[in-house]
C-alpha positions in Angstrom: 21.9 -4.8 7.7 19.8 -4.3 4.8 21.1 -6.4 2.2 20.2 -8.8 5.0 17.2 -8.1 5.6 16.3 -7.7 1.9 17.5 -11.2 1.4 15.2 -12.4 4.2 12.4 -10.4 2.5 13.1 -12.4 -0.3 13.2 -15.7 1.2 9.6 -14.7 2.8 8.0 -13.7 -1.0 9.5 -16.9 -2.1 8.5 -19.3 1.0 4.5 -17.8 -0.3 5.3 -17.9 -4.1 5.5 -14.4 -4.7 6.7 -12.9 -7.8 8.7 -10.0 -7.1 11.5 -7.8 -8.6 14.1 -5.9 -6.9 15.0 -2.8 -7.5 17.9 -1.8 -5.7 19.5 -2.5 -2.2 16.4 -1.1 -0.2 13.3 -1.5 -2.2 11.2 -5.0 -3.6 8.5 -4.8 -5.9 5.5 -7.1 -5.1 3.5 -6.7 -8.0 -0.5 -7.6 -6.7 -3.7 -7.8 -8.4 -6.6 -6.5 -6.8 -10.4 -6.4 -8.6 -8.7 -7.4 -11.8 -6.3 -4.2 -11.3 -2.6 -4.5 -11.0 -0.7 -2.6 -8.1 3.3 -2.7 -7.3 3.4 -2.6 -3.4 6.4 -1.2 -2.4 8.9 -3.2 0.5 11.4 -0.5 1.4 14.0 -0.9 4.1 14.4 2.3 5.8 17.1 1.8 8.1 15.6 -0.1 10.9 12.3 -0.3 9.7 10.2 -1.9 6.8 7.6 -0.1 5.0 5.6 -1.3 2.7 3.7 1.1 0.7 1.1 1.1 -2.9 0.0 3.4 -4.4 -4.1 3.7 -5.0 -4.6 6.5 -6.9 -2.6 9.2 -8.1 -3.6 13.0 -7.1 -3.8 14.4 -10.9 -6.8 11.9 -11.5 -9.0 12.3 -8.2 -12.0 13.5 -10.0 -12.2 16.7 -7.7 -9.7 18.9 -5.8 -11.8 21.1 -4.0 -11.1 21.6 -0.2 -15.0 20.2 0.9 -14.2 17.2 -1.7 -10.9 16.2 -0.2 -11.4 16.9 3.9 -14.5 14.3 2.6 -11.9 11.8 1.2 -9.6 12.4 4.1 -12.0 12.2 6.7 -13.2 8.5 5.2 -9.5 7.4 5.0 -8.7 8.0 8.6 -11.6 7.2 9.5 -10.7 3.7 7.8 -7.4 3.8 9.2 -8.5 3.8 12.7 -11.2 1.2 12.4 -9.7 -2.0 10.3 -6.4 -3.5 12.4 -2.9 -3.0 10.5 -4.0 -0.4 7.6 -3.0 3.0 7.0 -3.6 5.3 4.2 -1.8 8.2 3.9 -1.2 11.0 1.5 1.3 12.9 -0.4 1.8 16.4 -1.4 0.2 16.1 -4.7 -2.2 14.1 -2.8 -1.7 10.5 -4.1 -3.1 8.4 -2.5 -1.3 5.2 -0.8 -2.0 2.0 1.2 1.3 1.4 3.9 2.1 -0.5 6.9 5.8 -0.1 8.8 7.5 -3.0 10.9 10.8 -2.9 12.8 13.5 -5.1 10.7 15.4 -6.5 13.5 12.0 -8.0 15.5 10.5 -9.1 11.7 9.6 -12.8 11.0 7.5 -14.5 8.7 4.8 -14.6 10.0 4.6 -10.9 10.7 6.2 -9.9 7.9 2.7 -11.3 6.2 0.4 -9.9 9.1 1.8 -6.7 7.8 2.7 -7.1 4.2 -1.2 -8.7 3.7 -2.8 -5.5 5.2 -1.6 -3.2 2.1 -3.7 -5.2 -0.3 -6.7 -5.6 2.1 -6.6 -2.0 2.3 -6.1 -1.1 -1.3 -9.5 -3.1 -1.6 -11.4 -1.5 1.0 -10.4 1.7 -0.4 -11.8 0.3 -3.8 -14.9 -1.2 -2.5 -16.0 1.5 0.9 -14.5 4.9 0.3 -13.9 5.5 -3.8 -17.5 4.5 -4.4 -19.0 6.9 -1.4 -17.4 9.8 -2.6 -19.3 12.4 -5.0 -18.5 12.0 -7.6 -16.7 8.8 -7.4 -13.3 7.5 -7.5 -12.2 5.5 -10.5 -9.3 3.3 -8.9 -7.6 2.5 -12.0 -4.4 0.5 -10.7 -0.8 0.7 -12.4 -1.3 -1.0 -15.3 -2.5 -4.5 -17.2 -3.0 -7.5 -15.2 
């Protein structure tokens, strides 16, 4: 089942003109520019599910760690997360900081595929534009490499 969905994954980046790289069995790489930053969203296939998932910004480079600094930052992401349709941020345990959305595989077509799969970027740019900025200090969003 997932090399068949991975190969209609495929067909879906392709139908849009996507560049793309797979990795392995389970897991494209979309890479996106956003504000002139490069990010690598993430389609995994999870069993029955599709995530897709990007990293914002890593945990080592949030400019503070302090408790009052990150229930601030958390607070603003869910806060995002229950306002704007389709977009979840979540965190890690070295709390990196990620864009994602999840769809079932088997009930997945193209057009929802890109309902989803468009919501990781829209959020990786609200994070950039609303929450990084309103923090003190503020959050340089630095991407994942050279556009």
């Amino acid at each position: 089942m997932q090399k068949n969905t991975q190969t209609r994954i495929k067909s879906f980046l392709e139908q849009k003109d996507l560049r793309y790289e797979v990795v392995d069995d389970s897991t494209i790489i979309v890479p996106y520019e956003i504000e002139r930053r490069l990010f690598k969203p993430l389609v995994s296939i999870n069993g029955s599910w599709i995530v897709v998932s990007c990293l914002i910004v890593e945990g080592k480079d949030l400019p503070s760690t302090e408790v009052g600094y990150l229930l601030k930052l958390f607070k603003s992401m869910l806060v995002a997360t229950h306002n704007l349709p389709e977009i979840n941020f979540d965190v890690d345990g070295e709390n990196n900081i990620y864009a994602s959305v999840d769809m079932r595989a088997d009930i997945t077509d193209y057009n929802n595929f890109f309902s989803e799969f468009f919501a990781v970027p829209y959020g990786v740019k609200h994070f950039i534009e609303k929450i990084a900025p309103s923090m003190d200090p503020k959050i340089e969003v630095k991407g994942c490499g050279d556009t």
